[in-house]
NUZA-751833 format. One line per field, with one value per residue (C-alpha): residue number from 1; x, z, y. Coordinates in steps of 0.02 Angstrom, whole numbers, plus 50000, padded with zeros to 5 digits. Layout:
! residues N
nr: c(NUM:...) $
px: c(X:...) $
pz: c(Z:...) $
py: c(Y:...) $
END
This chain:
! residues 256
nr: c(1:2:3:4:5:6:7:8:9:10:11:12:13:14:15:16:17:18:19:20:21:22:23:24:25:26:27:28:29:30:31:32:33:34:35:36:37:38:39:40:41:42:43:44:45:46:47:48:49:50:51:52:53:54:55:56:57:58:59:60:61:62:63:64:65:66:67:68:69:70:71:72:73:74:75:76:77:78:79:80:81:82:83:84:85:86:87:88:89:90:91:92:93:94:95:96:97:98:99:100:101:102:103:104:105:106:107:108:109:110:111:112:113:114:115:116:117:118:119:120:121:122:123:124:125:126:127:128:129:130:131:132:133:134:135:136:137:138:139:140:141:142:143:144:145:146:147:148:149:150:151:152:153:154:155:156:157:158:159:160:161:162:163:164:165:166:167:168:169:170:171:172:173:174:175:176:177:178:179:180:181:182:183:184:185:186:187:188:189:190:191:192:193:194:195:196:197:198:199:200:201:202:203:204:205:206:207:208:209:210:211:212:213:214:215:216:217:218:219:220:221:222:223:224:225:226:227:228:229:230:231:232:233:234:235:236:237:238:239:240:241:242:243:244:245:246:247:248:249:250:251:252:253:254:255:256) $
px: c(55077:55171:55075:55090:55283:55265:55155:55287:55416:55524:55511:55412:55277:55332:55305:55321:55241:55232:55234:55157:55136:55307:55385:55315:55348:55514:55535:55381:55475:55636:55545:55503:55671:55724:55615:55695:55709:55695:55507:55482:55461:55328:55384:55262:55301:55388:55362:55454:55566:55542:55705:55793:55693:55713:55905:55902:55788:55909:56048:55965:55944:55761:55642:55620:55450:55367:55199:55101:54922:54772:54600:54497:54299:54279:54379:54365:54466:54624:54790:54951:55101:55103:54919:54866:54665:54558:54567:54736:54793:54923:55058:55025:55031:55188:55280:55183:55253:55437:55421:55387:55542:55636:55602:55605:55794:55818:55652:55629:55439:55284:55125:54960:54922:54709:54643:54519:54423:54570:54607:54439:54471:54574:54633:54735:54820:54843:54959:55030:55089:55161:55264:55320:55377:55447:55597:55640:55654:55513:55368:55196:55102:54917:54869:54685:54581:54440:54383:54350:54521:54585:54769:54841:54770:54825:54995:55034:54931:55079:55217:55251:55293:55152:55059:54889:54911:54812:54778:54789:54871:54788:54597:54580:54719:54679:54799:54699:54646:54813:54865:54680:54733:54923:54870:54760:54914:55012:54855:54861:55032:55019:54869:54955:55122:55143:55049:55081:55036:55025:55030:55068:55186:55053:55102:54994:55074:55266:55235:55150:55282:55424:55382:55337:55440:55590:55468:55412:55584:55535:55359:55408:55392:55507:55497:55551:55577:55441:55544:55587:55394:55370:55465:55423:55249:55281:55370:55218:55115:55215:55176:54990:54947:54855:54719:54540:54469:54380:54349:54417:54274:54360:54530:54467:54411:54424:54576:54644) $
pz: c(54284:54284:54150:54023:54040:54015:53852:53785:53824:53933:54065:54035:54193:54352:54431:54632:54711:54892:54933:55127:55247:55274:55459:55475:55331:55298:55128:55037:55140:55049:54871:54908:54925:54786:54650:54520:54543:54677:54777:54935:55077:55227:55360:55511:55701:55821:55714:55717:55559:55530:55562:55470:55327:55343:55344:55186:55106:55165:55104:54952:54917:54940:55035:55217:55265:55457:55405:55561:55611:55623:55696:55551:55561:55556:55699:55811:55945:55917:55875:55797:55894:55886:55824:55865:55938:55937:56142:56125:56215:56157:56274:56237:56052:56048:56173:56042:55899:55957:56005:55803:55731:55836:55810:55607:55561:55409:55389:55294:55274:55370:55281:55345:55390:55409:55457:55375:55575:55633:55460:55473:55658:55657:55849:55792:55628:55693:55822:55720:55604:55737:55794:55594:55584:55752:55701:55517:55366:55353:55241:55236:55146:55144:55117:55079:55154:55148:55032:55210:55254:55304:55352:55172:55200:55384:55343:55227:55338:55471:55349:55321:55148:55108:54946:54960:54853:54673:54666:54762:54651:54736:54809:54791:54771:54593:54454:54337:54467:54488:54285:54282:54426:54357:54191:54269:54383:54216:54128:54271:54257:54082:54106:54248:54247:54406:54490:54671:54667:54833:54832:54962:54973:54871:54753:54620:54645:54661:54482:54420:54469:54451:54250:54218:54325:54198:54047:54116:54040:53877:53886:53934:54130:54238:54389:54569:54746:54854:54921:54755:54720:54856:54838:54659:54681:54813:54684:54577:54726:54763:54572:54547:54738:54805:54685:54720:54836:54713:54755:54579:54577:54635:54718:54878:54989:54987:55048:55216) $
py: c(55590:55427:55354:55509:55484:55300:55341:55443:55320:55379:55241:55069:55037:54991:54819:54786:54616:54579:54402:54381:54267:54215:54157:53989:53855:53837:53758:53894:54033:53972:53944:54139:54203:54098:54207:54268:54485:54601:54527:54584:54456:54510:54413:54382:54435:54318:54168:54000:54043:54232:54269:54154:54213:54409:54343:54247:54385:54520:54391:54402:54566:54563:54694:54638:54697:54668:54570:54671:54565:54681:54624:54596:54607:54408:54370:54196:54266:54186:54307:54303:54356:54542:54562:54723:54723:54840:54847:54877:55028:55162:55102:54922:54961:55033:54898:54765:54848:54866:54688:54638:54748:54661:54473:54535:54592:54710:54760:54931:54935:54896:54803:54736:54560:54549:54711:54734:54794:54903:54975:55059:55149:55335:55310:55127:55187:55369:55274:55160:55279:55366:55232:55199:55381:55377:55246:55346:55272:55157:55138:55089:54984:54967:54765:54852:54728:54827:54966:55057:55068:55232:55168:55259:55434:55443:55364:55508:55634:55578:55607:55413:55373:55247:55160:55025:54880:54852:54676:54516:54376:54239:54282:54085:53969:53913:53921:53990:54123:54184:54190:54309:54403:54430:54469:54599:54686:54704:54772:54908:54940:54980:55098:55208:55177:55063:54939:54831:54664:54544:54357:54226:54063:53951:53824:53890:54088:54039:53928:54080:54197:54070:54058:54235:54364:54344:54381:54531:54643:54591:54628:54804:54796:54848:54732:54850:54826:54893:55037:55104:55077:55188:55312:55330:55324:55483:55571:55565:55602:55757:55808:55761:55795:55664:55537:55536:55426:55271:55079:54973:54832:54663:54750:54793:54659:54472:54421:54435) $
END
């Protein structure tokens, strides 16, 4: 629906990037916040510098989101603070969970860190999104780690505003990796009217976006925070009802 408007030109396609990762280094974590337009900044659980981060973000006027670690399938048994297992129980999910908002300040979203294991399991995301609803006002965002991933379907099945993300900037740290993979989230934007793009604090990504974010107005993008993503993208949800189920070759695993 989005994209027929677009063609008609009443809005030019919408543009939201996710940059992850964040909590640890201090100087890429800075370099982050420092990009030019409104990127949102997934800051990890309980780590050294993730709330002096989500405060400059905030400070910033940047999307705060909690970076939450999932079990993925390839997993050598060591966790990130907050990681949620697959042996985690209910109660210990929730007391895990409350634990992350609170070592994250402004955060207005929730995306994936890993996952790409607990993504896959209805008991684990059913909960989740039951503790996301439970504190209002927060959305979801599927890293998509795996095709398999039923985290976006149950998310909206709960009532939780929620999108899954179109293309990973950076599946290898190479420059010219990250111009193909770029060129490619703009090439979806134009053919349906928005696209979500997530990168992390790599040299090659923040030069990338560093050069190009401020072309993207006059190349007929409009470049938006994650929550008006969201809620736009649930507009045209509301509208189309919901998009059939299909794997894009190349979007769906590879990156954790």
């Amino acid at each position: 629906m989005l994209a027929l408007c677009t063609a008609a030109g009443a809005a030019p396609p919408a543009i939201a990037i996710i940059i992850d990762d964040l909590g640890y280094e201090l100087s890429a974590g800075q370099r982050v916040v420092a990009l030019p337009g409104p990127v949102a900044c997934a800051v990890l659980p309980s780590t050294p510098r993730a709330a002096l981060l989500a405060e400059a973000a905030f400070d910033a006027g940047k999307d705060v989101l909690l970076h939450l670690p999932l079990q993925p399938v390839e997993w050598d048994g060591a966790t990130q603070p907050g990681a949620i297992l697959l042996d985690t129980t209910h109660r210990q999910l929730s007391r895990s969970f409350e634990e992350s908002l609170r070592s994250v300040p402004h955060v207005v979203g929730v995306n994936t860190h890993q996952g790409s294991l607990l993504t896959r399991h209805p008991g684990h995301m059913h909960w989740l999104m039951e503790e996301i609803r439970a504190r209002g006002g927060l959305f979801f965002v599927d890293s998509y780690t795996t095709h398999e991933s039923i985290a976006l379907r149950l998310a909206r099945e709960a009532g939780v505003p929620a999108v899954k993300r179109d293309v990973f900037l950076d599946p290898d740290r190479q420059a010219a990796t990250v111009e193909r993979e770029f060129a490619r989230l703009k090439r979806l934007a134009r053919e349906r009217g928005m696209a979500v793009g997530i990168g992390h604090p790599y040299p090659a990504t923040l030069a990338l976006l560093e050069r190009e974010l401020p072309k993207l107005a006059g190349e007929g993008f409009r470049l938006v925070s994650i929550s008006e993503y969201v809620s736009q993208a649930r507009g045209v949800s509301a509208e189309a009802g919901p998009p059939a189920s299909r794997r894009v070759p190349g979007t769906a695993a590879g990156v954790e």
